[in-house]
CHARMM internal coordinates of N, CA and C (Angstrom, degrees):
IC EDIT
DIST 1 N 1 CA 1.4426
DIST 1 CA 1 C 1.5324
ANGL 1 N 1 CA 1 C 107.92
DIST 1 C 2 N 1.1750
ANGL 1 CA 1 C 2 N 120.00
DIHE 1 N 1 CA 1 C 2 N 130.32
DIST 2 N 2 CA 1.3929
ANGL 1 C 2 N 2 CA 140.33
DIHE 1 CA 1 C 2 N 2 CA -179.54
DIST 2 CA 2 C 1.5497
ANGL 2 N 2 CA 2 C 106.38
DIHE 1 C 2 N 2 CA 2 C -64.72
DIST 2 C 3 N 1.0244
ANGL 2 CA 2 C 3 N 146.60
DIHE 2 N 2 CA 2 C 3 N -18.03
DIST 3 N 3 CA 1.4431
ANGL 2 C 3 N 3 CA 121.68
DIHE 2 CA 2 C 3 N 3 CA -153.07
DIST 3 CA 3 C 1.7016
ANGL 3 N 3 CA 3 C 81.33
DIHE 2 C 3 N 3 CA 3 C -170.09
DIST 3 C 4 N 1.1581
ANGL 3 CA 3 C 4 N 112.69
DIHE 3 N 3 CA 3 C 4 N 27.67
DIST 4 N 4 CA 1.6837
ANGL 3 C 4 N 4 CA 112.56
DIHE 3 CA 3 C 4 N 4 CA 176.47
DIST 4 CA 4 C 1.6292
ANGL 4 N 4 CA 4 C 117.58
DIHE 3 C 4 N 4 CA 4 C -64.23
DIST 4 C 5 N 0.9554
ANGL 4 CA 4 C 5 N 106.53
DIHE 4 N 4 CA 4 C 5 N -41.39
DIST 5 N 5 CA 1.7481
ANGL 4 C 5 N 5 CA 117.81
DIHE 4 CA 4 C 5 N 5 CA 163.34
DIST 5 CA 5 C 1.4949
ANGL 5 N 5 CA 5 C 103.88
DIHE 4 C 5 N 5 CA 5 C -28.32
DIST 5 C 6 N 1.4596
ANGL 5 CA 5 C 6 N 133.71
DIHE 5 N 5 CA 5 C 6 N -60.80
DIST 6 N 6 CA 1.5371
ANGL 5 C 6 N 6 CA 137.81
DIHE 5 CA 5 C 6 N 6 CA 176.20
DIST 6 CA 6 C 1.2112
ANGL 6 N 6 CA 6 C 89.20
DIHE 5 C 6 N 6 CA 6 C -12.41
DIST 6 C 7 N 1.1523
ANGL 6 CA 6 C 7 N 130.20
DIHE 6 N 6 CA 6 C 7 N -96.86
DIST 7 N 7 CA 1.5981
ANGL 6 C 7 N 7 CA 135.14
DIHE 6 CA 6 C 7 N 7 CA -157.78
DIST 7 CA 7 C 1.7516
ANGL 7 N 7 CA 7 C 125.45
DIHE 6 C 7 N 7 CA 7 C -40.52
DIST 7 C 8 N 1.2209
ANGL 7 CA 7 C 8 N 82.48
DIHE 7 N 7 CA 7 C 8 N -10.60
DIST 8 N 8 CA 1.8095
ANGL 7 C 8 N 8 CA 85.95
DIHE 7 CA 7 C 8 N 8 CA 159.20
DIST 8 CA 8 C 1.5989
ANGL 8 N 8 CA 8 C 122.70
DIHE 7 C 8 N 8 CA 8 C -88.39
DIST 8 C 9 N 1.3444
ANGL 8 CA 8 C 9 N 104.98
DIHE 8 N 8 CA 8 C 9 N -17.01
DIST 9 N 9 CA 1.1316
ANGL 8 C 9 N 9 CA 116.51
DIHE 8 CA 8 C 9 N 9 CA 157.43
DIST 9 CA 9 C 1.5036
ANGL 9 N 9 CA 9 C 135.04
DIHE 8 C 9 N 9 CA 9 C -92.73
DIST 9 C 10 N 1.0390
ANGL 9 CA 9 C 10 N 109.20
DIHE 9 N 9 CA 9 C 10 N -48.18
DIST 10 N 10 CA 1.4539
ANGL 9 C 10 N 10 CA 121.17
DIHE 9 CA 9 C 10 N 10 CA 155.55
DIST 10 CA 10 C 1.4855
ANGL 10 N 10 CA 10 C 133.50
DIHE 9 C 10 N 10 CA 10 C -102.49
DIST 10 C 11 N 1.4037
ANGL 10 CA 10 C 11 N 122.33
DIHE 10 N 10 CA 10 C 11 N 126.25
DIST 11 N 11 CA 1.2941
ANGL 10 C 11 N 11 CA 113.87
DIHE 10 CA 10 C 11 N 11 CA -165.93
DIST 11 CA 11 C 1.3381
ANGL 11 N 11 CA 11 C 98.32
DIHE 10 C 11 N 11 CA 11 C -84.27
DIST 11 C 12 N 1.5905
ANGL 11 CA 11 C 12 N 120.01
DIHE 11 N 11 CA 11 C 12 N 152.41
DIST 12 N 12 CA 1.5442
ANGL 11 C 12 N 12 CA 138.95
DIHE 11 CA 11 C 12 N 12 CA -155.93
DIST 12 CA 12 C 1.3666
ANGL 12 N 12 CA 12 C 96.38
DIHE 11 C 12 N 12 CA 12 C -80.46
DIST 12 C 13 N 1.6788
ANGL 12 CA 12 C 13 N 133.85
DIHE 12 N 12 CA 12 C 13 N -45.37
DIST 13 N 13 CA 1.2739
ANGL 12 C 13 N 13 CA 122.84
DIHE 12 CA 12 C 13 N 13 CA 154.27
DIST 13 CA 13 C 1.6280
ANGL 13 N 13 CA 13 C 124.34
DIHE 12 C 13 N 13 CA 13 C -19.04
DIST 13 C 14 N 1.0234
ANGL 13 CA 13 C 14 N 115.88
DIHE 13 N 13 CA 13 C 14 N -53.08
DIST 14 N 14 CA 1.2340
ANGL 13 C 14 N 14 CA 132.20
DIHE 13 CA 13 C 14 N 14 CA -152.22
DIST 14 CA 14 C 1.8691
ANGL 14 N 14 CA 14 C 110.15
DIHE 13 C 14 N 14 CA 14 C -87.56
DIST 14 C 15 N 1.6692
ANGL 14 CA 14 C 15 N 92.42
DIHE 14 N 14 CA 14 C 15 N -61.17
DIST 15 N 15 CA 1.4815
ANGL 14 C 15 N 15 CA 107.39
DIHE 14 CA 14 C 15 N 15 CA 176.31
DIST 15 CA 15 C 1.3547
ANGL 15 N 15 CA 15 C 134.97
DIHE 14 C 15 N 15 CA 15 C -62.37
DIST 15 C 16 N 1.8485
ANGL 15 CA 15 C 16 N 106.36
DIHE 15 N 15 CA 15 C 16 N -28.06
DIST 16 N 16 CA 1.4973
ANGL 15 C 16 N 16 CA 103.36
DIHE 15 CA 15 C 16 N 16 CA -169.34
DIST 16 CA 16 C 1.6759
ANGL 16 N 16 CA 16 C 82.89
DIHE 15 C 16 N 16 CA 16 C -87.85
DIST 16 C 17 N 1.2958
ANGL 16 CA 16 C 17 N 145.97
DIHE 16 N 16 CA 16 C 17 N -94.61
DIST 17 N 17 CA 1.1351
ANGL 16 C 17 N 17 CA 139.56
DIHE 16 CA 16 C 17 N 17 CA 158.24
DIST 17 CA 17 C 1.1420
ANGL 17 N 17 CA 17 C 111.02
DIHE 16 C 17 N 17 CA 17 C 35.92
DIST 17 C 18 N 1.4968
ANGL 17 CA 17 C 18 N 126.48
DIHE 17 N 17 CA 17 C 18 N -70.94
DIST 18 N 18 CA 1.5912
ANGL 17 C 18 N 18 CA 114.51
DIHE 17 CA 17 C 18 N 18 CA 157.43
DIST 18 CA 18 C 0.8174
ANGL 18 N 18 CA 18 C 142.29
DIHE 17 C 18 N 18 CA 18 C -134.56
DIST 18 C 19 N 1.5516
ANGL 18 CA 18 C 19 N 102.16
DIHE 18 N 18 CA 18 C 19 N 58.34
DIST 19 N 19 CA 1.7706
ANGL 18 C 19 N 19 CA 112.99
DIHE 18 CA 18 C 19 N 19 CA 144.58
DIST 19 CA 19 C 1.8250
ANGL 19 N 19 CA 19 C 101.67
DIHE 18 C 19 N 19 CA 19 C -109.00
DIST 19 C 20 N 1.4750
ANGL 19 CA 19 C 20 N 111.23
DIHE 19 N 19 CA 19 C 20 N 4.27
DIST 20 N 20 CA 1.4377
ANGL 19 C 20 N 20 CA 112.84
DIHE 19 CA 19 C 20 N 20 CA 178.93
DIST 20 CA 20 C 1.8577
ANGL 20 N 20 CA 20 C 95.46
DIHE 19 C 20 N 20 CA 20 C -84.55
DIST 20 C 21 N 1.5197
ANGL 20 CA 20 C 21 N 118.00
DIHE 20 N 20 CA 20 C 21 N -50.06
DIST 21 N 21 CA 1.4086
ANGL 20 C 21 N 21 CA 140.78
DIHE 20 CA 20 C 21 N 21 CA -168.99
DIST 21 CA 21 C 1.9303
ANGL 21 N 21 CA 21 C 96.00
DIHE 20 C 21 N 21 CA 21 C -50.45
DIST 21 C 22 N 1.9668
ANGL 21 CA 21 C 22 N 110.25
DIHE 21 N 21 CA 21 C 22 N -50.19
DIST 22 N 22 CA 0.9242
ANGL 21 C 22 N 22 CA 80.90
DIHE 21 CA 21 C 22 N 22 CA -166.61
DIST 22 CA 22 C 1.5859
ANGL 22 N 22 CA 22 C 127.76
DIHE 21 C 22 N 22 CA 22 C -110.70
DIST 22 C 23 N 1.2812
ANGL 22 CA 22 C 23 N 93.29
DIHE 22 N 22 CA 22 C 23 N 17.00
DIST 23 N 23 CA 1.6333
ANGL 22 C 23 N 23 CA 119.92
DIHE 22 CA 22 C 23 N 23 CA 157.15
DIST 23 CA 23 C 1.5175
ANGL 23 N 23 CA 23 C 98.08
DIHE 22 C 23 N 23 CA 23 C -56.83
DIST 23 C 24 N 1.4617
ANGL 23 CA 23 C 24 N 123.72
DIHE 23 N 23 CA 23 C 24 N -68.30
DIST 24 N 24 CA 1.2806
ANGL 23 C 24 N 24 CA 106.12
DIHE 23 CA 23 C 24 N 24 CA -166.07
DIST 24 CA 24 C 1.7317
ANGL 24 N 24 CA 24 C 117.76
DIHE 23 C 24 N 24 CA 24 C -76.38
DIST 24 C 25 N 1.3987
ANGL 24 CA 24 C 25 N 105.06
DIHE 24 N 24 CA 24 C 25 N -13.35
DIST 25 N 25 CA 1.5152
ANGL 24 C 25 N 25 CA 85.92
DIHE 24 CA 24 C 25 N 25 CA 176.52
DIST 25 CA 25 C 1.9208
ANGL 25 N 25 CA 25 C 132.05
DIHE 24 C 25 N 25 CA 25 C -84.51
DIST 25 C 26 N 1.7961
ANGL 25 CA 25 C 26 N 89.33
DIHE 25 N 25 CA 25 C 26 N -9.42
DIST 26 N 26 CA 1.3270
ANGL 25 C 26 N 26 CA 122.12
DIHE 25 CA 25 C 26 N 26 CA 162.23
DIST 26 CA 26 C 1.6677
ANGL 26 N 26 CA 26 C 108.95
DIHE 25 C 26 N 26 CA 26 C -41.16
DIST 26 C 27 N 1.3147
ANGL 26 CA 26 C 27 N 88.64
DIHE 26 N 26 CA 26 C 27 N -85.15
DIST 27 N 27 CA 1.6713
ANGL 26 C 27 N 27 CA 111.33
DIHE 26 CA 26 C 27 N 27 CA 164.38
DIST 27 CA 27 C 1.5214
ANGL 27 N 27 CA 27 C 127.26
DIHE 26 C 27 N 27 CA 27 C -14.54
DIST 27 C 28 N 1.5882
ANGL 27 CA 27 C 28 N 107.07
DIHE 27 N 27 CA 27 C 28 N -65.91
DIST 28 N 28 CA 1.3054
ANGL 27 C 28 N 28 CA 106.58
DIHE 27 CA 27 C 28 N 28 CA 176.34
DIST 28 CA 28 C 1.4366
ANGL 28 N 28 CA 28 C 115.13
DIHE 27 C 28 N 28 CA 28 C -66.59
DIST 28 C 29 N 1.5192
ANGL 28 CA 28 C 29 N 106.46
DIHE 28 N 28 CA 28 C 29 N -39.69
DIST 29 N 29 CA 1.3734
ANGL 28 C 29 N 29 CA 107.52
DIHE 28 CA 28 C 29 N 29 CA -171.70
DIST 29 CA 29 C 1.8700
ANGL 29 N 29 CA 29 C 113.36
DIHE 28 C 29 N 29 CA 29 C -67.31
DIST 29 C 30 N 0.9110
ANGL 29 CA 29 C 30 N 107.85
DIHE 29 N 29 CA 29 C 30 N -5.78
DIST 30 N 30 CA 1.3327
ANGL 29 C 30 N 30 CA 129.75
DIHE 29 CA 29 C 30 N 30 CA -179.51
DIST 30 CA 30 C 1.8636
ANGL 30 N 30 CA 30 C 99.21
DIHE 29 C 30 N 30 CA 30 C -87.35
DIST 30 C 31 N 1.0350
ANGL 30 CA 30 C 31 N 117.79
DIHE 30 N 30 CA 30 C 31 N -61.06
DIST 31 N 31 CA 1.5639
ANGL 30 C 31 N 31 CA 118.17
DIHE 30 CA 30 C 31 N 31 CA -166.56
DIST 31 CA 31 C 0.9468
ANGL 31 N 31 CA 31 C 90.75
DIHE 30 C 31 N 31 CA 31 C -73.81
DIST 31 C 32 N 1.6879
ANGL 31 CA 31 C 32 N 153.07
DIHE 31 N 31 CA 31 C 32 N -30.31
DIST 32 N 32 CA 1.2060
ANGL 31 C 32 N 32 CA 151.65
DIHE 31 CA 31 C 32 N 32 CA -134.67
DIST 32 CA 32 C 1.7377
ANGL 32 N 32 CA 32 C 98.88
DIHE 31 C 32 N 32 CA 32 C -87.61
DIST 32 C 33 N 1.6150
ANGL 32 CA 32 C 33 N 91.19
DIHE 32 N 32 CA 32 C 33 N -62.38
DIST 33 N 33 CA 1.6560
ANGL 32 C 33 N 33 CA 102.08
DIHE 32 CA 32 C 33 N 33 CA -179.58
DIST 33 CA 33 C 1.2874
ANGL 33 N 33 CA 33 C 95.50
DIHE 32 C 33 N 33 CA 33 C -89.96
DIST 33 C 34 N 1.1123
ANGL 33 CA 33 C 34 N 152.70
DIHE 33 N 33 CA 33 C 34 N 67.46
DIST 34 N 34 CA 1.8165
ANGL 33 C 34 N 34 CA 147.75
DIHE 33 CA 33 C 34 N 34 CA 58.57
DIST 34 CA 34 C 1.0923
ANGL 34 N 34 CA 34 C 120.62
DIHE 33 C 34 N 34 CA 34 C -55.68
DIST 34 C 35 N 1.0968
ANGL 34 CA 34 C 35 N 141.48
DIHE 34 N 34 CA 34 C 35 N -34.15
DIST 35 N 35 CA 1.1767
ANGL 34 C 35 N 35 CA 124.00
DIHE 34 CA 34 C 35 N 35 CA -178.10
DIST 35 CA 35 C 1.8003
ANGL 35 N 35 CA 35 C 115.08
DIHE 34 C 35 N 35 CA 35 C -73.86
DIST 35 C 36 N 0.9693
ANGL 35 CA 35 C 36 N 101.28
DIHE 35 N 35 CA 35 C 36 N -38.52
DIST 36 N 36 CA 1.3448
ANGL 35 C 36 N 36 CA 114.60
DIHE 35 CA 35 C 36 N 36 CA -163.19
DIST 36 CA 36 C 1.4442
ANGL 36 N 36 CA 36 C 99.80
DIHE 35 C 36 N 36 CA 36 C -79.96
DIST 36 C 37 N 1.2867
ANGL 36 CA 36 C 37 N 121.70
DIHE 36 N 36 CA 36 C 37 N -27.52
DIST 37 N 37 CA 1.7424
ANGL 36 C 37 N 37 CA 131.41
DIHE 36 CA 36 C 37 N 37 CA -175.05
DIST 37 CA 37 C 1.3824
ANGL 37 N 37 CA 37 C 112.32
DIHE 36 C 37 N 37 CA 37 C -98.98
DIST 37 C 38 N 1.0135
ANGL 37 CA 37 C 38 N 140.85
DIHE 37 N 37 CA 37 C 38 N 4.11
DIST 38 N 38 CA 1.6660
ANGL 37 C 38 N 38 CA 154.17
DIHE 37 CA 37 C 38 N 38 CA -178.64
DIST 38 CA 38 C 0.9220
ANGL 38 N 38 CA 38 C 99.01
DIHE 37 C 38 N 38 CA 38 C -126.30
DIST 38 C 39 N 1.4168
ANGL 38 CA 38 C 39 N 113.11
DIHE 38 N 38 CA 38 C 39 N 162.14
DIST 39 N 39 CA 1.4007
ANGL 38 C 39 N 39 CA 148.90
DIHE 38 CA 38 C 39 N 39 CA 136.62
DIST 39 CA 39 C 0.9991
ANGL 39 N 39 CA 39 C 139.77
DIHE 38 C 39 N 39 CA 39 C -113.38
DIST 39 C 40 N 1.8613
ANGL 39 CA 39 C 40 N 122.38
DIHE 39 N 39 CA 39 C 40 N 27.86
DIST 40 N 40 CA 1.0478
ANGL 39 C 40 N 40 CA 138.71
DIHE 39 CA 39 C 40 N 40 CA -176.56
DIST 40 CA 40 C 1.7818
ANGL 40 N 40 CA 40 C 98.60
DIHE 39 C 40 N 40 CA 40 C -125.26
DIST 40 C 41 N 0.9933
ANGL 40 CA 40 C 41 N 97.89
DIHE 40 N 40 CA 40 C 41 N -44.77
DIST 41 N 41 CA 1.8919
ANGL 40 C 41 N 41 CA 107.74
DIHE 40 CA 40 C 41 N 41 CA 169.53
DIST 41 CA 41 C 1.7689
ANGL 41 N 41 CA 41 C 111.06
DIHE 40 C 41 N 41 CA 41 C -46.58
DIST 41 C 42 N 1.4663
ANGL 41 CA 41 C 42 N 126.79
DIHE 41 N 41 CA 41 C 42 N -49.83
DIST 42 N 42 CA 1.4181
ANGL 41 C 42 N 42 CA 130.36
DIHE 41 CA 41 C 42 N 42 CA -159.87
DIST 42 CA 42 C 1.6387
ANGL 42 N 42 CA 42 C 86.76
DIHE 41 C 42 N 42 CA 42 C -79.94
DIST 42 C 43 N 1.1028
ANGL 42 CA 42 C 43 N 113.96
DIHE 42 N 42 CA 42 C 43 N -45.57
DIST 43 N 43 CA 1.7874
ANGL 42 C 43 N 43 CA 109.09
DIHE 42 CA 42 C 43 N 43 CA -161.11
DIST 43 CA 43 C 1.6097
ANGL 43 N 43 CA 43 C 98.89
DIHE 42 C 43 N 43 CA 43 C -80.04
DIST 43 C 44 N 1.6419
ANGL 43 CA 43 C 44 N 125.15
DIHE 43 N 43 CA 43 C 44 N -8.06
DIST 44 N 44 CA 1.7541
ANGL 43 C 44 N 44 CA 107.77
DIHE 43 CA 43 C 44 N 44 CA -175.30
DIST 44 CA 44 C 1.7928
ANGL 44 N 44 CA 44 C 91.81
DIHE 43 C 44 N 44 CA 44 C -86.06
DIST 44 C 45 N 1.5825
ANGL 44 CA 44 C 45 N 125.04
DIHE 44 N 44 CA 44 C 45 N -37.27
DIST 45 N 45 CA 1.2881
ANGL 44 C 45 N 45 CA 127.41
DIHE 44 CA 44 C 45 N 45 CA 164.77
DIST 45 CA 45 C 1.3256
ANGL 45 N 45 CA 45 C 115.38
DIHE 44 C 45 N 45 CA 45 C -31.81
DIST 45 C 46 N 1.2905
ANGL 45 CA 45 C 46 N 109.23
DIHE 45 N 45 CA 45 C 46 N -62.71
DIST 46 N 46 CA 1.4986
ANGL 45 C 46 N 46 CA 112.44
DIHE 45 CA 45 C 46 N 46 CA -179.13
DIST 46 CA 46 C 1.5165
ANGL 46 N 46 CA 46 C 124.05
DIHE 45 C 46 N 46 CA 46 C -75.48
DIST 46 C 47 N 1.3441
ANGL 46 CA 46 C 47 N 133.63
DIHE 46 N 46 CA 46 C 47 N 6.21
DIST 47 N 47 CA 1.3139
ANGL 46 C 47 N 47 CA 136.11
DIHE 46 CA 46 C 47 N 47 CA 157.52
DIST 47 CA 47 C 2.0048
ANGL 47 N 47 CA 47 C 85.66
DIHE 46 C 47 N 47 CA 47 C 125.31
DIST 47 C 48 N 1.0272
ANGL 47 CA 47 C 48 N 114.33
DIHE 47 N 47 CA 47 C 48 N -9.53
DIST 48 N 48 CA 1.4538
ANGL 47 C 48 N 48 CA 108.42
DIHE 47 CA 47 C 48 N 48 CA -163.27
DIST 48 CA 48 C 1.9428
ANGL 48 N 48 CA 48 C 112.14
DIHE 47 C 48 N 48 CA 48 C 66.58
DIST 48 C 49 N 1.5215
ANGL 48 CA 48 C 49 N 106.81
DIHE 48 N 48 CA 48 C 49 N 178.84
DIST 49 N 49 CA 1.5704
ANGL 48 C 49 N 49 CA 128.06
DIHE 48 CA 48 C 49 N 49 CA -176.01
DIST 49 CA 49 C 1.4047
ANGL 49 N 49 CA 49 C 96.32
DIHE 48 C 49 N 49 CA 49 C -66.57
DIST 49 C 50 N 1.3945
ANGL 49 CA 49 C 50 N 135.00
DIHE 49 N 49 CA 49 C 50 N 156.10
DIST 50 N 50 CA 1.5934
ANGL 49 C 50 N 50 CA 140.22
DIHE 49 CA 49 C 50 N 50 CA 154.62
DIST 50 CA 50 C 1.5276
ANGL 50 N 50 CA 50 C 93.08
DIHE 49 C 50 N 50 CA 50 C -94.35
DIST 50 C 51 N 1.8194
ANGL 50 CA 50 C 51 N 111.90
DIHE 50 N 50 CA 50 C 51 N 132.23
DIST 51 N 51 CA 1.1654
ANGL 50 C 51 N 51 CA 122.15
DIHE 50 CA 50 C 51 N 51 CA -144.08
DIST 51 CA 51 C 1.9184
ANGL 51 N 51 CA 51 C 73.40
DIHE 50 C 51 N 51 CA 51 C -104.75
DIST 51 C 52 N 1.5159
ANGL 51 CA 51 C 52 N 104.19
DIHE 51 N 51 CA 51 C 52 N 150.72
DIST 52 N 52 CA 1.6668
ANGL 51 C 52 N 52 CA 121.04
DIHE 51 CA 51 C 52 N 52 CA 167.59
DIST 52 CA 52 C 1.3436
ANGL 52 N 52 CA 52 C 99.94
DIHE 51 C 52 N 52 CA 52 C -69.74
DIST 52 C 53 N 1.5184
ANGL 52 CA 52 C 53 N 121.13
DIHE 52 N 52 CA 52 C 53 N 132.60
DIST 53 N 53 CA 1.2141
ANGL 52 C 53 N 53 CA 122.01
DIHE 52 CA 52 C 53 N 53 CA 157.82
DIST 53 CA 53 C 1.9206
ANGL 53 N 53 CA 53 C 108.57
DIHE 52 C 53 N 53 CA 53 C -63.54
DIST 53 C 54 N 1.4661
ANGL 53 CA 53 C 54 N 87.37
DIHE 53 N 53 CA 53 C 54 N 133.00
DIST 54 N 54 CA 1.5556
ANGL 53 C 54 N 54 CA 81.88
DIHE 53 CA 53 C 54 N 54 CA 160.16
DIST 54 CA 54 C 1.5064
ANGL 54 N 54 CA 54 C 154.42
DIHE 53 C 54 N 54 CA 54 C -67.10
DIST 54 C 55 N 1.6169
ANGL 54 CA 54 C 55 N 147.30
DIHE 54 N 54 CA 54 C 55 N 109.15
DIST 55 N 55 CA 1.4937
ANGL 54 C 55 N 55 CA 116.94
DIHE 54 CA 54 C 55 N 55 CA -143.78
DIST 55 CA 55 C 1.1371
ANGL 55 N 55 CA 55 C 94.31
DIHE 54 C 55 N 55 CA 55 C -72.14
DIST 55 C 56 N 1.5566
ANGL 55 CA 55 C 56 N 142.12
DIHE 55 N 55 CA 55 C 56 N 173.46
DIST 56 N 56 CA 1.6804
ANGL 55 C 56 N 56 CA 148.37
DIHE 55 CA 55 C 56 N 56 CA 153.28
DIST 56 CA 56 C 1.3268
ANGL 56 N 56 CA 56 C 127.11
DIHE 55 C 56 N 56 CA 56 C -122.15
DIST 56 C 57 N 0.9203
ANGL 56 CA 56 C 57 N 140.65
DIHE 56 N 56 CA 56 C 57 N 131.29
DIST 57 N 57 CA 1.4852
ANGL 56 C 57 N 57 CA 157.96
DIHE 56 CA 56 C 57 N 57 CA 170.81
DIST 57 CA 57 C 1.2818
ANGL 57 N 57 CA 57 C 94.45
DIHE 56 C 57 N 57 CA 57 C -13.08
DIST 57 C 58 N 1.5270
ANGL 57 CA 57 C 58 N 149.38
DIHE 57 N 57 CA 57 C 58 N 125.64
DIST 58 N 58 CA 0.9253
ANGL 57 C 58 N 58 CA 140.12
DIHE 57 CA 57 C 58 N 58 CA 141.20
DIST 58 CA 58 C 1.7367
ANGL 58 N 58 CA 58 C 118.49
DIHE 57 C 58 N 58 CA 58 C -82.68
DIST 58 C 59 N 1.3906
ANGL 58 CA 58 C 59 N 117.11
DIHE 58 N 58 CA 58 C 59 N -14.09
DIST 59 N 59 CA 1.3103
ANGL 58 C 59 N 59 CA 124.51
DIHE 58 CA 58 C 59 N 59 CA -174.65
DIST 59 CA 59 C 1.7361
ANGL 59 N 59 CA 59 C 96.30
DIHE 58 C 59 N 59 CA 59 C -89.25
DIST 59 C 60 N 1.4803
ANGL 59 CA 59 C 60 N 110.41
DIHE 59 N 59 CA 59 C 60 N 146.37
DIST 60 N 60 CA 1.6838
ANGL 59 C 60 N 60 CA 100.15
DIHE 59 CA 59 C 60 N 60 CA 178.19
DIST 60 CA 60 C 1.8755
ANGL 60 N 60 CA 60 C 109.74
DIHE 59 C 60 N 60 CA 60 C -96.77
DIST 60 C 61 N 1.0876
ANGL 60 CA 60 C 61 N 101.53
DIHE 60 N 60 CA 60 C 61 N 156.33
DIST 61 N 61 CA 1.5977
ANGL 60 C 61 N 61 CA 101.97
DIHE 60 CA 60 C 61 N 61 CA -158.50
DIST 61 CA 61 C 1.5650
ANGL 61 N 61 CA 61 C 116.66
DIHE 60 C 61 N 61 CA 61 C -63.31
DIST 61 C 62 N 1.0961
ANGL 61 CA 61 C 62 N 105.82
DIHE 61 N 61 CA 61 C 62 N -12.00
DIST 62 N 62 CA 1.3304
ANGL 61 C 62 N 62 CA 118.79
DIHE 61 CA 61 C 62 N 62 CA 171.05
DIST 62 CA 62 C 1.3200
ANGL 62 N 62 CA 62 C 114.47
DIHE 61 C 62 N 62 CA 62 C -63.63
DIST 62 C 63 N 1.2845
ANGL 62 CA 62 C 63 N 124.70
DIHE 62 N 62 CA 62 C 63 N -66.95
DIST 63 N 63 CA 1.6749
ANGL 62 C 63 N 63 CA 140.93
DIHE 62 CA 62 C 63 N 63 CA 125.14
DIST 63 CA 63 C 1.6086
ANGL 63 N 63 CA 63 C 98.37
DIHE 62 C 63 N 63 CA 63 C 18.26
DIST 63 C 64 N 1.3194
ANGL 63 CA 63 C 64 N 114.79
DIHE 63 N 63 CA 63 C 64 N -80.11
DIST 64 N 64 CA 1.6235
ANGL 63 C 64 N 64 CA 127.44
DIHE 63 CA 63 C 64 N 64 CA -140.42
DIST 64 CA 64 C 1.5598
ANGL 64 N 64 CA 64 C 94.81
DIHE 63 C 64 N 64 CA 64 C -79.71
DIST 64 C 65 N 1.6833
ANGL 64 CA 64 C 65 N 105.00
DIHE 64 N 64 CA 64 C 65 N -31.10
DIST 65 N 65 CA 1.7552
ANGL 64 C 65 N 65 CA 118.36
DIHE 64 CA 64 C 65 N 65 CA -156.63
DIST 65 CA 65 C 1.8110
ANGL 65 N 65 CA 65 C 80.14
DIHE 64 C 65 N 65 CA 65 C -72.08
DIST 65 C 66 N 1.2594
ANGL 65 CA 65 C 66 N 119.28
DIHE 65 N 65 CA 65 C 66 N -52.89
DIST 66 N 66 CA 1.4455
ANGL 65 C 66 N 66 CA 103.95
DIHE 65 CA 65 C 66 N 66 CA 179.68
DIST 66 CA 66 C 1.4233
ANGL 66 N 66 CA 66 C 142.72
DIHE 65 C 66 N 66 CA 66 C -99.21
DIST 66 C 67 N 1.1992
ANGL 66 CA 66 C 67 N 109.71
DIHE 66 N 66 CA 66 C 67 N 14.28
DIST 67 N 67 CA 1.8131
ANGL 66 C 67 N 67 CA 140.93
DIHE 66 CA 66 C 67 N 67 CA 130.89
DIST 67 CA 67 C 1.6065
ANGL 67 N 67 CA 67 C 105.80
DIHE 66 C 67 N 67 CA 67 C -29.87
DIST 67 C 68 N 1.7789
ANGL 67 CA 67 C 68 N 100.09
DIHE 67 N 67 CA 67 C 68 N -66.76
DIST 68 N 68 CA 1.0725
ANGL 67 C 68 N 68 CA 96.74
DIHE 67 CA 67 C 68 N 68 CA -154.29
DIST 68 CA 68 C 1.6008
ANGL 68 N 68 CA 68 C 111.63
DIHE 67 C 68 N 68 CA 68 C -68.66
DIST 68 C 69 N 1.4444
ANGL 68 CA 68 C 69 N 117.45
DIHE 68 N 68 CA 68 C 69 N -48.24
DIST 69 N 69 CA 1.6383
ANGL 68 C 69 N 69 CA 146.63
DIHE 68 CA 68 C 69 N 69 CA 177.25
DIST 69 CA 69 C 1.5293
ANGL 69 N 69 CA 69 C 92.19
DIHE 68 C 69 N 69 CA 69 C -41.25
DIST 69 C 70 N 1.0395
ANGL 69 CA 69 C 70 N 146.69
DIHE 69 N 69 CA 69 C 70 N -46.47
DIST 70 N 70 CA 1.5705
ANGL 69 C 70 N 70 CA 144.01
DIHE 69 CA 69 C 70 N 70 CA -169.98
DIST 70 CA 70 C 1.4499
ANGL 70 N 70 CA 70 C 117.04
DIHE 69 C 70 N 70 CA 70 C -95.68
DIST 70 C 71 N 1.4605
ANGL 70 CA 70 C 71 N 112.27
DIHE 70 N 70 CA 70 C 71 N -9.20
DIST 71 N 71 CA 1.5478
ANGL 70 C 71 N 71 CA 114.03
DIHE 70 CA 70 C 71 N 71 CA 175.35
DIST 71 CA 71 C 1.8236
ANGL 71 N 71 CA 71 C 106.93
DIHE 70 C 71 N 71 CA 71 C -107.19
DIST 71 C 72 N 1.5581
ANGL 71 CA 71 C 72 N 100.58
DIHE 71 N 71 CA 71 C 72 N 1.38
DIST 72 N 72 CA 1.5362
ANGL 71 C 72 N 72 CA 102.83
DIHE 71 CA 71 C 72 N 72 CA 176.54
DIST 72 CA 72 C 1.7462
ANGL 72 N 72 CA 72 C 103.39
DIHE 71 C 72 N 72 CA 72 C -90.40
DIST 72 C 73 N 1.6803
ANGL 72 CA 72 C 73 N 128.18
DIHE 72 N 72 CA 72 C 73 N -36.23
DIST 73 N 73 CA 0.9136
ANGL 72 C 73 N 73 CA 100.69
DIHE 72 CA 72 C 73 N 73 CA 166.09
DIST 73 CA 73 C 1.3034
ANGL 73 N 73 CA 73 C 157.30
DIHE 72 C 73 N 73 CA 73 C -68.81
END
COOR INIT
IC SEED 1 N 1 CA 1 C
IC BUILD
């Protein structure tokens, strides 16, 4: 362990406890101001928008390219 010495300074009771405490209060405070600062965050909570299918060309453009060439004369 790299930095194992800590524990001569701090007893492991003490330290993981809170550097565990402030990992998580990091965290929330982190999701907190997303939520509150977006508007893409509140709507993924809520299932998000149901997206419109798109309609599509059923004619192929080749089709349309000479649609068009015969309705110009």
């Amino acid at each position: 362990m790299n930095q194992g010495r800590i524990w001569t300074v701090v007893k492991p009771s003490v330290g993981l406890p809170m550097f565990l405490g402030a990992v998580a209060i990091t965290s929330l405070i982190v999701h907190f101001a997303i939520l509150t600062h977006t508007t893409w965050f509140p709507a993924f909570f809520q299932g998000g928008q149901k997206k419109v299918a798109i309609e599509t060309q059923t004619t192929a453009p080749a089709v349309l390219a000479m649609n068009d060439v015969t309705s110009v004369k």
